[in-house]
OpenMM code with the backbone's topology and positions (N, CA, C; nanometers):
from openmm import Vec3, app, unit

residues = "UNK UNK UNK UNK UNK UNK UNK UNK UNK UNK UNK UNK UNK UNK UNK UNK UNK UNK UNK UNK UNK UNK UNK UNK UNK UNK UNK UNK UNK UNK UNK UNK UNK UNK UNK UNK UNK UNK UNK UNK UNK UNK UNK UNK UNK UNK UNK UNK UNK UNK UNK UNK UNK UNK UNK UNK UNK UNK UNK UNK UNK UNK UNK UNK UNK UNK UNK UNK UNK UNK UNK UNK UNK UNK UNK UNK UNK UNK UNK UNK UNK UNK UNK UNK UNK UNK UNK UNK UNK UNK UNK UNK UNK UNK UNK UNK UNK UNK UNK UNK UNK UNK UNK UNK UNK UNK UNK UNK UNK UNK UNK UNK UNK UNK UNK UNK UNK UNK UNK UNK UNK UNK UNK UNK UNK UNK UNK UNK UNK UNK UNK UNK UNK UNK UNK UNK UNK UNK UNK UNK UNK UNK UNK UNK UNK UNK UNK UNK UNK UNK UNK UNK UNK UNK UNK UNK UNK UNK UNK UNK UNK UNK UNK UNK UNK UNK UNK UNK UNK UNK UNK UNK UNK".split()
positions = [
    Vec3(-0.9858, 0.9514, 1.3557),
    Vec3(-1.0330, 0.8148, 1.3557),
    Vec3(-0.9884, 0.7470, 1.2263),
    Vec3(-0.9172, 0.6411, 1.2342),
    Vec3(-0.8809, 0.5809, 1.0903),
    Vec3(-0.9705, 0.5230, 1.0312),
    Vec3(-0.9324, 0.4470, 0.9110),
    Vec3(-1.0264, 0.4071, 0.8238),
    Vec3(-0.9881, 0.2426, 0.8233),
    Vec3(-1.1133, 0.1847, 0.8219),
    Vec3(-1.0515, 0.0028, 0.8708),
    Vec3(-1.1033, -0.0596, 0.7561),
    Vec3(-1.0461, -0.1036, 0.6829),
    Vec3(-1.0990, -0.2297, 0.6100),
    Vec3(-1.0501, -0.3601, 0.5427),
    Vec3(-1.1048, -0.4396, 0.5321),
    Vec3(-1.0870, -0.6453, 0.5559),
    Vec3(-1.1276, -0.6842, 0.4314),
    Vec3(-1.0289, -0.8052, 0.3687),
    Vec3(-1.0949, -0.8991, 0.2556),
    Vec3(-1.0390, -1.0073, 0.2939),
    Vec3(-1.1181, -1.0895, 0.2708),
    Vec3(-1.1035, -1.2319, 0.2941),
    Vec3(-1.0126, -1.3189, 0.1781),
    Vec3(-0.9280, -1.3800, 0.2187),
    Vec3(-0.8095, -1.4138, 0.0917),
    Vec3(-0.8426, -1.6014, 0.0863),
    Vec3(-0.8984, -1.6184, -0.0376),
    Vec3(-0.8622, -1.7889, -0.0181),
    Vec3(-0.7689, -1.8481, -0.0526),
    Vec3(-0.6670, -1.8382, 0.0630),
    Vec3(-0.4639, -1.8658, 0.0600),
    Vec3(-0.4563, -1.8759, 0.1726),
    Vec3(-0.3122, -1.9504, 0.2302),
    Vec3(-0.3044, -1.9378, 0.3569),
    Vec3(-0.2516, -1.8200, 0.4052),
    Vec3(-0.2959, -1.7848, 0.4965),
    Vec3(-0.2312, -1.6631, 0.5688),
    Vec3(-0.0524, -1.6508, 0.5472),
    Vec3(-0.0011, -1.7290, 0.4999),
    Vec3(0.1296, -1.7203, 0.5063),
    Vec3(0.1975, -1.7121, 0.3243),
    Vec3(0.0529, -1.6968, 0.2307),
    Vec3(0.0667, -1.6605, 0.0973),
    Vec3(0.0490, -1.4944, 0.1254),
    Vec3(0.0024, -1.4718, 0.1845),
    Vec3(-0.0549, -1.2878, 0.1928),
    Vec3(0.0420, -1.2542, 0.2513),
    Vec3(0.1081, -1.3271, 0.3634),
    Vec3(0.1823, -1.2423, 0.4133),
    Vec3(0.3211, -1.2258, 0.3367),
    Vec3(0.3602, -1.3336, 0.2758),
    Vec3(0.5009, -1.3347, 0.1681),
    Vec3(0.4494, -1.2198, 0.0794),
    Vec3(0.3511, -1.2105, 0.0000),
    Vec3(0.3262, -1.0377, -0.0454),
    Vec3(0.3683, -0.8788, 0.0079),
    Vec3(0.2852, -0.8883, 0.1150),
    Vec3(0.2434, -0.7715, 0.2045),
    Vec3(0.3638, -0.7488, 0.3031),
    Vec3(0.4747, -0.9171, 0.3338),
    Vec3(0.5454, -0.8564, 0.4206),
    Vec3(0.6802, -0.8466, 0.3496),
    Vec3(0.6870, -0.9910, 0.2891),
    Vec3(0.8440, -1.0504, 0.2389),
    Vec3(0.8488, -0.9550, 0.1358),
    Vec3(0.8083, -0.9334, 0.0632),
    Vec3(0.8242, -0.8680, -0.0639),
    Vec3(0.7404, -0.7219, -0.0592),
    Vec3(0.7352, -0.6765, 0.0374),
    Vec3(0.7481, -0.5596, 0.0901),
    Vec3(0.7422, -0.4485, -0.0439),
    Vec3(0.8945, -0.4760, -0.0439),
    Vec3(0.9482, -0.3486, -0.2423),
    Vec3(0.8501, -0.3498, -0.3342),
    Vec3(0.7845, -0.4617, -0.3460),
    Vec3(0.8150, -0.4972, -0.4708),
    Vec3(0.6330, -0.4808, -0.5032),
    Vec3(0.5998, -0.3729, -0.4499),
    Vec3(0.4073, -0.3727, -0.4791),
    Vec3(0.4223, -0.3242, -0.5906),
    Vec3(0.4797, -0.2912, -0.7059),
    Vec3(0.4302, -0.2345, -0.8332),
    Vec3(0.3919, -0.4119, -0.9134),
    Vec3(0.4719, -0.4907, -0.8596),
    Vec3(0.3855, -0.6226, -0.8888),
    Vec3(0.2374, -0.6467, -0.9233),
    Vec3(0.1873, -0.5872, -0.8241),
    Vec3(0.0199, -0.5899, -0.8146),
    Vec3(-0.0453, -0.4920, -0.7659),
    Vec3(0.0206, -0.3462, -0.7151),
    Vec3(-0.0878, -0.2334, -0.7312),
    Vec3(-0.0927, -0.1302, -0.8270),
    Vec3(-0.2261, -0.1422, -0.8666),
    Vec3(-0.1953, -0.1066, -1.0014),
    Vec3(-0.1947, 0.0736, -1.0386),
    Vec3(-0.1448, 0.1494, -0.9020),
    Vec3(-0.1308, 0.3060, -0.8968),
    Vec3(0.0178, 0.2947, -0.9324),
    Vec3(0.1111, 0.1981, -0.8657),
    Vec3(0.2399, 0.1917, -0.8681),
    Vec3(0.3307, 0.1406, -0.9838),
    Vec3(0.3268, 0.1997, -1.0874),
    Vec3(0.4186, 0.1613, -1.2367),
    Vec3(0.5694, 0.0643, -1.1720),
    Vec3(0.6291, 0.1495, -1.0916),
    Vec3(0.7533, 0.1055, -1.0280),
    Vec3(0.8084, 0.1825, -0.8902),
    Vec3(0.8529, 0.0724, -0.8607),
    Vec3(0.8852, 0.1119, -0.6625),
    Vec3(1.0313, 0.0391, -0.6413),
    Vec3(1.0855, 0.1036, -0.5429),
    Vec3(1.2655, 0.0807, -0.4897),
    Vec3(1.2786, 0.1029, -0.4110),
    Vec3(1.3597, -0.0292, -0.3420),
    Vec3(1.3832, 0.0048, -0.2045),
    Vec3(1.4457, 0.1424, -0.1282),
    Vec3(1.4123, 0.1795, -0.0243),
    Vec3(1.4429, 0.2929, 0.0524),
    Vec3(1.6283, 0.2466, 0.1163),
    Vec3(1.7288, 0.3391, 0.0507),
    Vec3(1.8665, 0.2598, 0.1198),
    Vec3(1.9033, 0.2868, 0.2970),
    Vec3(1.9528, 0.2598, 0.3579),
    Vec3(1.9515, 0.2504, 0.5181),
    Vec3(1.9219, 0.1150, 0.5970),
    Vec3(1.9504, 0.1507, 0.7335),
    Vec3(1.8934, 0.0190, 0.8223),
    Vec3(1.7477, 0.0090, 0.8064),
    Vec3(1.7573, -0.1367, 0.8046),
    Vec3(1.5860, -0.2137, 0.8086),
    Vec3(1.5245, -0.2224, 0.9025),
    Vec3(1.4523, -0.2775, 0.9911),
    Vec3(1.4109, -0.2814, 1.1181),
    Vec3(1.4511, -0.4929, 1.0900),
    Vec3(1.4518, -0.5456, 1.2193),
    Vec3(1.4778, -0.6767, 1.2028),
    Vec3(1.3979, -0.7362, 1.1450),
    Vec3(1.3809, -0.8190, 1.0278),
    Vec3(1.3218, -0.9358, 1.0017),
    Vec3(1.2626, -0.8488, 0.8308),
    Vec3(1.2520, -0.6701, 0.8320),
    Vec3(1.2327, -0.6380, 0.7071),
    Vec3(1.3289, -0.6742, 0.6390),
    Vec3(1.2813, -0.6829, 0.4679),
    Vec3(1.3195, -0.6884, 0.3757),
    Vec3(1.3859, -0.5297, 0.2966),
    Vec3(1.4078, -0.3918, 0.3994),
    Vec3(1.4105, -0.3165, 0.3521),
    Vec3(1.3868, -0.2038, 0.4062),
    Vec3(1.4907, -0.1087, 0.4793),
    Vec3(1.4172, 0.0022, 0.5121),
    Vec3(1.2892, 0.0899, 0.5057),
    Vec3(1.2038, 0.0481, 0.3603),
    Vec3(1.1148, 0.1295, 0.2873),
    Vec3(1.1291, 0.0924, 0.1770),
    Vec3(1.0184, 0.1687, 0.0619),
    Vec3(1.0522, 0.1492, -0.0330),
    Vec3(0.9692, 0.3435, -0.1084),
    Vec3(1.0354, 0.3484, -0.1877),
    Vec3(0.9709, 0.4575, -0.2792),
    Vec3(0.8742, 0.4017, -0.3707),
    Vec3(0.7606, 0.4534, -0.4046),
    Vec3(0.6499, 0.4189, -0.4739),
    Vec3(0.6257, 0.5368, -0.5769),
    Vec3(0.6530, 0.4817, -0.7234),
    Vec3(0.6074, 0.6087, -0.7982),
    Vec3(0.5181, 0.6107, -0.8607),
    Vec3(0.3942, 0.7211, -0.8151),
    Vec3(0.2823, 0.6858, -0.8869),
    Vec3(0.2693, 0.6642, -1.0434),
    Vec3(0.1230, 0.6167, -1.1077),
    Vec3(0.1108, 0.6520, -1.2469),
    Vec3(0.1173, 0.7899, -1.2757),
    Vec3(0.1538, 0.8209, -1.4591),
    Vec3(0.1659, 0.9514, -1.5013),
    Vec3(0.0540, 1.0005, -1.4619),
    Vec3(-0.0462, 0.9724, -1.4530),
    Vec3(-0.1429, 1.0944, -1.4179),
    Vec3(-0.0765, 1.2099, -1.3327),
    Vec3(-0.0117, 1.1439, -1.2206),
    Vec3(0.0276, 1.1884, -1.0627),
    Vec3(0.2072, 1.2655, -1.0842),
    Vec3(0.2689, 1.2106, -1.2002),
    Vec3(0.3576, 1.2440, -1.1888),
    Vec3(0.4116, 1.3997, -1.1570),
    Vec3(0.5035, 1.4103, -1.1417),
    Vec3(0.6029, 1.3591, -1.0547),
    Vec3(0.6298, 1.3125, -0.9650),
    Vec3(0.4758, 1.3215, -0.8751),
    Vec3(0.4457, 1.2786, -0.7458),
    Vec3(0.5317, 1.1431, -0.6580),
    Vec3(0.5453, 1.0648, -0.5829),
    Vec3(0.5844, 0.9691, -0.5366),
    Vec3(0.5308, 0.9569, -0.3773),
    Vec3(0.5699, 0.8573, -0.3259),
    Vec3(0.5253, 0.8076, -0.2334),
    Vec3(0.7069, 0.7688, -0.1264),
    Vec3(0.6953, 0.8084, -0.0339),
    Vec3(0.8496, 0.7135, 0.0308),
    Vec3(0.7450, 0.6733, 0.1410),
    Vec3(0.7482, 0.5103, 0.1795),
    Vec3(0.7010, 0.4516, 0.2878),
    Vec3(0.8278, 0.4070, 0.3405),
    Vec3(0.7919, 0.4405, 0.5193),
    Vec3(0.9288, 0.3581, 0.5638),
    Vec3(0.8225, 0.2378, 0.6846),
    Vec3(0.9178, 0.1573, 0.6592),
    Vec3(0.8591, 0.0929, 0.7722),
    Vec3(0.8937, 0.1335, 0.9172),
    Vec3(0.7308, 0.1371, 0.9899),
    Vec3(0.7660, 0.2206, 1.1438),
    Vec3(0.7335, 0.0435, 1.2097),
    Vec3(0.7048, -0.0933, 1.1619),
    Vec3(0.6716, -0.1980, 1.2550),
    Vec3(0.6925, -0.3149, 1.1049),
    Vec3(0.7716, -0.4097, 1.1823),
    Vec3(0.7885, -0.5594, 1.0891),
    Vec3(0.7843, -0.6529, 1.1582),
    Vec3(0.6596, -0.7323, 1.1875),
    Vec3(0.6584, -0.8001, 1.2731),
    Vec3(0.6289, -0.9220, 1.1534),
    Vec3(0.6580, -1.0216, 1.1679),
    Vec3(0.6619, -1.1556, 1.0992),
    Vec3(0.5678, -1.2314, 1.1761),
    Vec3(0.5975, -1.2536, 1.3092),
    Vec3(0.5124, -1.3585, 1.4172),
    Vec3(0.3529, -1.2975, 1.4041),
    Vec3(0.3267, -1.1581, 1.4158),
    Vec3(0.1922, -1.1038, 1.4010),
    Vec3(0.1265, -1.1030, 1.2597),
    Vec3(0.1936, -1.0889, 1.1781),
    Vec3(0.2108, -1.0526, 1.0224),
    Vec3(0.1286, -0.9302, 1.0488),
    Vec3(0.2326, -0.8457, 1.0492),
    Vec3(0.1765, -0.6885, 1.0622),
    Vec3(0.3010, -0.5745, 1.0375),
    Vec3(0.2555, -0.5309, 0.9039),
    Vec3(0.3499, -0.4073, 0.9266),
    Vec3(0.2582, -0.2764, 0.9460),
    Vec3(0.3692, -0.1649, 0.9619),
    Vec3(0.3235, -0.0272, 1.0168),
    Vec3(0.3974, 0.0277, 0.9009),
    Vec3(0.3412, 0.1197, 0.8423),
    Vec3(0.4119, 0.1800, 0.7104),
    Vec3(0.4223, 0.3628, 0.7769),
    Vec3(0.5147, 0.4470, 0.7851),
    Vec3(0.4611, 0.5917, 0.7656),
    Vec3(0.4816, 0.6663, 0.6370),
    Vec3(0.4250, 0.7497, 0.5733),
    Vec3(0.4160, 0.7522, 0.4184),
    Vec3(0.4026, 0.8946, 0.3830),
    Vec3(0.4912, 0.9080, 0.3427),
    Vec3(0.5330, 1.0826, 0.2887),
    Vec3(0.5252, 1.1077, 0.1569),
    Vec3(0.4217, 1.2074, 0.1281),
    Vec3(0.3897, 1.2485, -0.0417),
    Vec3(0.4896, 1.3625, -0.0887),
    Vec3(0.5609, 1.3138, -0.1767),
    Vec3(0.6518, 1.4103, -0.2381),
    Vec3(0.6495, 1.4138, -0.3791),
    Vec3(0.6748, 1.5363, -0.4025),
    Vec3(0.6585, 1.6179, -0.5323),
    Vec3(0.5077, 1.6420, -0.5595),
    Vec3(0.4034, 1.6593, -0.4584),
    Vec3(0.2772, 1.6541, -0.4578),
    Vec3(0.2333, 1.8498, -0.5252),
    Vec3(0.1049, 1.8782, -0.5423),
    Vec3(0.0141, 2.0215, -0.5891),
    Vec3(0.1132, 2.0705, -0.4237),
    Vec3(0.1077, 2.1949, -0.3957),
    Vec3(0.1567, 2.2903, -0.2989),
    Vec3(0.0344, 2.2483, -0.2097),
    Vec3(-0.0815, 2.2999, -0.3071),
    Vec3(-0.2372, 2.3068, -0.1881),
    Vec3(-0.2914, 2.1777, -0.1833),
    Vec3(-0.2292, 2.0609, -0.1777),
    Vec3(-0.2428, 1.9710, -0.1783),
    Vec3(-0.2527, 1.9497, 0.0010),
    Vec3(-0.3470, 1.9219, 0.0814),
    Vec3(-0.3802, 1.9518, 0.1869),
    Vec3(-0.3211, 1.8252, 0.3101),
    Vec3(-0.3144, 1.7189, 0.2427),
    Vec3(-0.2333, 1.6022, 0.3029),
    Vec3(-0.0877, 1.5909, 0.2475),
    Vec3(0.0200, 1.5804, 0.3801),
    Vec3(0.1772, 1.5325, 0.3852),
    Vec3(0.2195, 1.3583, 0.3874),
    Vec3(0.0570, 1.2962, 0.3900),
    Vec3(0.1017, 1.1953, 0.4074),
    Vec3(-0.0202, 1.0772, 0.4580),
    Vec3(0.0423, 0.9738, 0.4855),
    Vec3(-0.0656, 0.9093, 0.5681),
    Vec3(0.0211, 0.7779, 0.6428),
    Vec3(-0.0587, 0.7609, 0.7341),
    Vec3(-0.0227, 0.6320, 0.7911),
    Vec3(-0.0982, 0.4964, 0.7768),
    Vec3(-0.0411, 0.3977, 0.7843),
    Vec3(-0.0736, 0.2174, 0.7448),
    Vec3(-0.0266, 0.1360, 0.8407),
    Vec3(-0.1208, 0.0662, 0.8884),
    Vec3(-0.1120, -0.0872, 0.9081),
    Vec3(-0.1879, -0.1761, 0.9090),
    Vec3(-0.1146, -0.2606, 0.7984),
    Vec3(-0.1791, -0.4021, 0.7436),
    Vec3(-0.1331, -0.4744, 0.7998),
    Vec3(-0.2149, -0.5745, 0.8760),
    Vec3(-0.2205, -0.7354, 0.9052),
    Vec3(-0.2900, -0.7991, 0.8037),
    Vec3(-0.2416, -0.9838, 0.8355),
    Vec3(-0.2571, -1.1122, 0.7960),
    Vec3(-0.3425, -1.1636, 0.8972),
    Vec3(-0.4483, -1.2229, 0.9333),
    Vec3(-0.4546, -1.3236, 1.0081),
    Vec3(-0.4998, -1.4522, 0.9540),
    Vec3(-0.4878, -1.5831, 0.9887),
    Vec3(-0.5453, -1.6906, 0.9497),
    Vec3(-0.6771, -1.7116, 0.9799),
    Vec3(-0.7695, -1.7180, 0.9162),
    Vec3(-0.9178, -1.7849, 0.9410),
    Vec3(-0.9219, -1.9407, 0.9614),
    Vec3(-0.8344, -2.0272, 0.8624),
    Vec3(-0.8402, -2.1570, 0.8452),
    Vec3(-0.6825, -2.1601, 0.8043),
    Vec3(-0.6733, -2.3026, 0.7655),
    Vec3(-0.5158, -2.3343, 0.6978),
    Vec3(-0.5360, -2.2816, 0.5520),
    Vec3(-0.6573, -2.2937, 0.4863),
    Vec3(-0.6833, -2.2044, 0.3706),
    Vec3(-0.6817, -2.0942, 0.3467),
    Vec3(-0.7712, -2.0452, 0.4576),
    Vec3(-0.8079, -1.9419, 0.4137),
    Vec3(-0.7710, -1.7475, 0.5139),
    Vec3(-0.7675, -1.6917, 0.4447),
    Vec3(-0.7020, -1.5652, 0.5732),
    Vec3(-0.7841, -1.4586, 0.5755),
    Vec3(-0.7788, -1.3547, 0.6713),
    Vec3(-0.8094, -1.2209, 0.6364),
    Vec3(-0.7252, -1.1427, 0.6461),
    Vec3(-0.7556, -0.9778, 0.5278),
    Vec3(-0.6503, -0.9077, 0.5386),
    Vec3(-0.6595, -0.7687, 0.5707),
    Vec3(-0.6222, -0.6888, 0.6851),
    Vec3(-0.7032, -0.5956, 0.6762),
    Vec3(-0.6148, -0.4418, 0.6818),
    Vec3(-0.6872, -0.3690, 0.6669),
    Vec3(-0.5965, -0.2269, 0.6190),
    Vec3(-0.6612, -0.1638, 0.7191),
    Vec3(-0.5412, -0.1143, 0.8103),
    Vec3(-0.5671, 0.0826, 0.9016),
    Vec3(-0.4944, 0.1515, 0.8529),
    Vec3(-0.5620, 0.2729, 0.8234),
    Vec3(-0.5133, 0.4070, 0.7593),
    Vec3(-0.5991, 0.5123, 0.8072),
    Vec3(-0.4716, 0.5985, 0.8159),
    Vec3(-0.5143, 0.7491, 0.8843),
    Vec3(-0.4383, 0.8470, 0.8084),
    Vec3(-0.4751, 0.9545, 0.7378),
    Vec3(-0.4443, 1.0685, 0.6625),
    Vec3(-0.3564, 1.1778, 0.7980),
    Vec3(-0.2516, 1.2005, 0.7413),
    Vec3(-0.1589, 1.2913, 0.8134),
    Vec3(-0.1204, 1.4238, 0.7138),
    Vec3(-0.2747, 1.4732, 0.7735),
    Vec3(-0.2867, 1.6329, 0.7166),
    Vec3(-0.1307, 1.7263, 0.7309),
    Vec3(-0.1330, 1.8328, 0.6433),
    Vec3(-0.0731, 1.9672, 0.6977),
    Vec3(-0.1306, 2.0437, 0.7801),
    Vec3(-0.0249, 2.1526, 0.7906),
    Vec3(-0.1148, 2.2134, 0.9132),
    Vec3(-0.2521, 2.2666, 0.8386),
    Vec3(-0.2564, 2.3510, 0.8001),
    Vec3(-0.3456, 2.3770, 0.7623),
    Vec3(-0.4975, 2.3232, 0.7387),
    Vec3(-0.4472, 2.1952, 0.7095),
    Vec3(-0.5789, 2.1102, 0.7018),
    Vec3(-0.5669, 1.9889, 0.8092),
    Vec3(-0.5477, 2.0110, 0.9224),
    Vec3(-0.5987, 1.9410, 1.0945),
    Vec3(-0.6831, 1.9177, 1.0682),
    Vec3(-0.8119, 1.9669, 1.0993),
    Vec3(-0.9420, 2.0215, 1.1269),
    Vec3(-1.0242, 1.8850, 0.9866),
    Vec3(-0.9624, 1.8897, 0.8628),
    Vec3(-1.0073, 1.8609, 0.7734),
    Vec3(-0.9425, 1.6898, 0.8083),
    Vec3(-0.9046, 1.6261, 0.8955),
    Vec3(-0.8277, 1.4878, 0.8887),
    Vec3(-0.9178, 1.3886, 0.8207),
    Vec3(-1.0417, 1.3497, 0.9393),
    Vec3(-1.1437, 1.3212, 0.9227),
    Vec3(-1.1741, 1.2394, 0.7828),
    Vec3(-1.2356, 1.3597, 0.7229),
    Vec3(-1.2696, 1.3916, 0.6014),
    Vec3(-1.1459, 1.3339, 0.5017),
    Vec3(-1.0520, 1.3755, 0.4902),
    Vec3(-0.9226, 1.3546, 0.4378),
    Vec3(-0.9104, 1.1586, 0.4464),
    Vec3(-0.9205, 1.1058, 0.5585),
    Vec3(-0.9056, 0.9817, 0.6040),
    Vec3(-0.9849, 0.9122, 0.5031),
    Vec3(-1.1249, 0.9664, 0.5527),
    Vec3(-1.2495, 0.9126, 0.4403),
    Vec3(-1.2330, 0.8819, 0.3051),
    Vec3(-1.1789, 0.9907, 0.2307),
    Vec3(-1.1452, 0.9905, 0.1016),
    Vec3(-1.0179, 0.8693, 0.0561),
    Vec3(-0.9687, 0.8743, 0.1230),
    Vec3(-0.8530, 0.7330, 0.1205),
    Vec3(-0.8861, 0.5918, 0.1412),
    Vec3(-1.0493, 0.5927, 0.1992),
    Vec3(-1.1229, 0.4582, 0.1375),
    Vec3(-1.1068, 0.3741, 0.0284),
    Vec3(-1.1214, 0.4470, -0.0666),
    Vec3(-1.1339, 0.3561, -0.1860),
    Vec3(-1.0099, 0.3170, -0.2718),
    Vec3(-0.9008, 0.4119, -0.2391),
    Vec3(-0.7739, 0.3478, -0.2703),
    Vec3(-0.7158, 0.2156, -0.1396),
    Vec3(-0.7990, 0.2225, -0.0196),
    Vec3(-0.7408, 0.1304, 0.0850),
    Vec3(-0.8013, 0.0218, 0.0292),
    Vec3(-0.9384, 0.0166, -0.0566),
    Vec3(-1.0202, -0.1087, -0.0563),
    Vec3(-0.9976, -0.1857, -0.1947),
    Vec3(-0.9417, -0.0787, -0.3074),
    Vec3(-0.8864, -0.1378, -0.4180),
    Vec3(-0.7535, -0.1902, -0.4231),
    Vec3(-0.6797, -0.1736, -0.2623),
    Vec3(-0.5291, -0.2203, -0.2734),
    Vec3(-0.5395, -0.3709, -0.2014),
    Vec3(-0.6630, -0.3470, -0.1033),
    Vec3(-0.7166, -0.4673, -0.0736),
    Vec3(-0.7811, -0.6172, -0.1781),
    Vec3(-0.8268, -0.5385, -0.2526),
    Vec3(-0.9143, -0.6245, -0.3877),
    Vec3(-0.7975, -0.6482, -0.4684),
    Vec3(-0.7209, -0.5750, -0.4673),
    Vec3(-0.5631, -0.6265, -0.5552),
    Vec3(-0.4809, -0.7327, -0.4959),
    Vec3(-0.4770, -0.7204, -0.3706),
    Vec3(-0.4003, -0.8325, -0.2918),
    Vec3(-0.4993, -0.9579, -0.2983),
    Vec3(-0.5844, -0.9254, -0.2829),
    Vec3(-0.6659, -1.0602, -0.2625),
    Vec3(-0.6235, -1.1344, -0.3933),
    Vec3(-0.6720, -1.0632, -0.5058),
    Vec3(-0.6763, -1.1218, -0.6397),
    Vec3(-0.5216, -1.1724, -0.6577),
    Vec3(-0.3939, -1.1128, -0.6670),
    Vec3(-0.2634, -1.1633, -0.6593),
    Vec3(-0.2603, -1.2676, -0.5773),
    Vec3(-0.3091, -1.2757, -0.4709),
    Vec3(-0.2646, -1.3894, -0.4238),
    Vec3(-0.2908, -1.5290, -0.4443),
    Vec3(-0.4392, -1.4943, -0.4983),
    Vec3(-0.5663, -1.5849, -0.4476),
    Vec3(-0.5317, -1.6772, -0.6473),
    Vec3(-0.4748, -1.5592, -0.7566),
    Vec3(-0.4316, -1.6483, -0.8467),
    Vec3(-0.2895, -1.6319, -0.9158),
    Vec3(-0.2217, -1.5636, -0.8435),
    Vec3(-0.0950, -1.5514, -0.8850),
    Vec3(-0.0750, -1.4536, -0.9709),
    Vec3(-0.1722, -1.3970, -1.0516),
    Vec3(-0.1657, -1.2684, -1.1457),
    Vec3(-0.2139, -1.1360, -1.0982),
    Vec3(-0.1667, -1.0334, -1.1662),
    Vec3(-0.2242, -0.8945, -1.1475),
    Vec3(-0.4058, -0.8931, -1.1725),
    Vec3(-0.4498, -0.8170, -1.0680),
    Vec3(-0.5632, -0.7438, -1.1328),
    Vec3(-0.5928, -0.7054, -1.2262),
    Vec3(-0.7407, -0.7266, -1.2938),
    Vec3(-0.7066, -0.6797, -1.4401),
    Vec3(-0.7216, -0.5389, -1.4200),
    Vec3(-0.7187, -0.4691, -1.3141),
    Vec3(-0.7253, -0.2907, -1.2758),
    Vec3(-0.6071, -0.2726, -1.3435),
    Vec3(-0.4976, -0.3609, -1.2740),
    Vec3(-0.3406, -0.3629, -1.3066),
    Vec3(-0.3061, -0.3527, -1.4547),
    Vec3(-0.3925, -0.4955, -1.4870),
    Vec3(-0.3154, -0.5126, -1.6505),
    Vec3(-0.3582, -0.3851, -1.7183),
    Vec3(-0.4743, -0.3263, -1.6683),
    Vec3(-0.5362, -0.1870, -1.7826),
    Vec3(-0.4578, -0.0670, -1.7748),
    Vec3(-0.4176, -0.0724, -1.6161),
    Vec3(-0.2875, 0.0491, -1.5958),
    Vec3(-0.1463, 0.0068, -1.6864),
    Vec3(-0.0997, -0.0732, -1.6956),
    Vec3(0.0004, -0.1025, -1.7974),
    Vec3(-0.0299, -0.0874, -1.8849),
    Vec3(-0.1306, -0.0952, -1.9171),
    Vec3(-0.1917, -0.0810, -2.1008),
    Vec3(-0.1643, 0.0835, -2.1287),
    Vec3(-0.2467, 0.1330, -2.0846),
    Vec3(-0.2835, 0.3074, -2.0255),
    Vec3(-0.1167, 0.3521, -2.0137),
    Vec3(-0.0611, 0.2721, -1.9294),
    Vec3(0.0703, 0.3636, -1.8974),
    Vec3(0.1707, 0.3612, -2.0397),
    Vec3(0.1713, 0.2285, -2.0836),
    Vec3(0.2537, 0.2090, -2.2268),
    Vec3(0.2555, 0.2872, -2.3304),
    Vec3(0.0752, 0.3044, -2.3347),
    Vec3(0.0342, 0.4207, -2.4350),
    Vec3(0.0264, 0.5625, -2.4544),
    Vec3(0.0161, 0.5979, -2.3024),
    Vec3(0.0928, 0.7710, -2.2815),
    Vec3(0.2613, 0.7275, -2.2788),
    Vec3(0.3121, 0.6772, -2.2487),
    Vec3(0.4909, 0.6304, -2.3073),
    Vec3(0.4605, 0.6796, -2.4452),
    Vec3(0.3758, 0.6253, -2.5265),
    Vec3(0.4438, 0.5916, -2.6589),
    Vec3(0.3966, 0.6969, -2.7331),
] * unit.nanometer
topology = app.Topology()
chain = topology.addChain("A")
for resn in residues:
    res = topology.addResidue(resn, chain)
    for name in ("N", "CA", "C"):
        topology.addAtom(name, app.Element.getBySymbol(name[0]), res)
């Protein structure tokens, strides 16, 4: 069973979606796990901006990364389908991955909602454990949500964001 959750954006539905769809690559903009991300090279699906993109987490996680490809780019729905493969992850690290899809919809000419499905795509080993696994991916679905809202809603990063740049500069240095 996936995990569903909605924030209400005061922008038009067609500010969230130039984020979430047009600019696709480019989430190290405003999530603030993602230091820096690059496009995935290959065919796009029509109307993407990009086969995918690689997502590399903060040092905490390193070496870790993320490759999302897009499995749906729909523009007319504002909905993509992401599938998302963890690489360079712990061995016993019990999830290969997870799956996404975020829509846009309009509430008003102002105002939109935005909402996140995600489902954890265990190893074998941990089937049984999906569930559970899904659950735990709450609160990164609802802080990527609270990040979009805030980017959109004023044009700047989260200050989650600005503190991860701070944090990341200073293990750099």
């Amino acid at each position: 069973m996936p995990s569903i959750n909605s924030v209400t954006v005061k922008a038009p539905a067609s500010a969230a979606w130039n984020l979430i769809g047009d600019e696709f690559v480019a989430v190290d903009r405003w999530m603030a796990a993602i230091p820096r991300a690059e496009a995935i090279e290959g065919p796009a699906l029509p109307g993407a901006p990009a086969k995918g993109r690689n997502s590399y987490l903060v040092q905490k996680f390193a070496p870790m990364y993320q490759e999302e490809v897009l499995t749906k780019f729909d523009p007319e729905a504002m909905t993509i389908c992401v599938d998302v493969t963890l690489h360079h992850g712990p061995k016993a690290m019990p999830m290969k991955g997870y799956t996404s899809t975020v829509t846009v919809r309009a509430i008003s000419d102002a105002t939109c909602e935005v909402t996140w499905i995600g489902e954890a795509t265990p190893k074998w080993f941990a089937k049984p454990m999906r569930r559970m696994l899904t659950n735990s991916m709450d609160a990164g679905f609802i802080r990527s949500l609270e990040e979009i809202q805030h980017f959109v809603e004023t044009g700047q990063p989260h200050p989650r964001k600005v503190e991860k740049i701070k944090s990341e500069a200073a293990l750099a240095a």
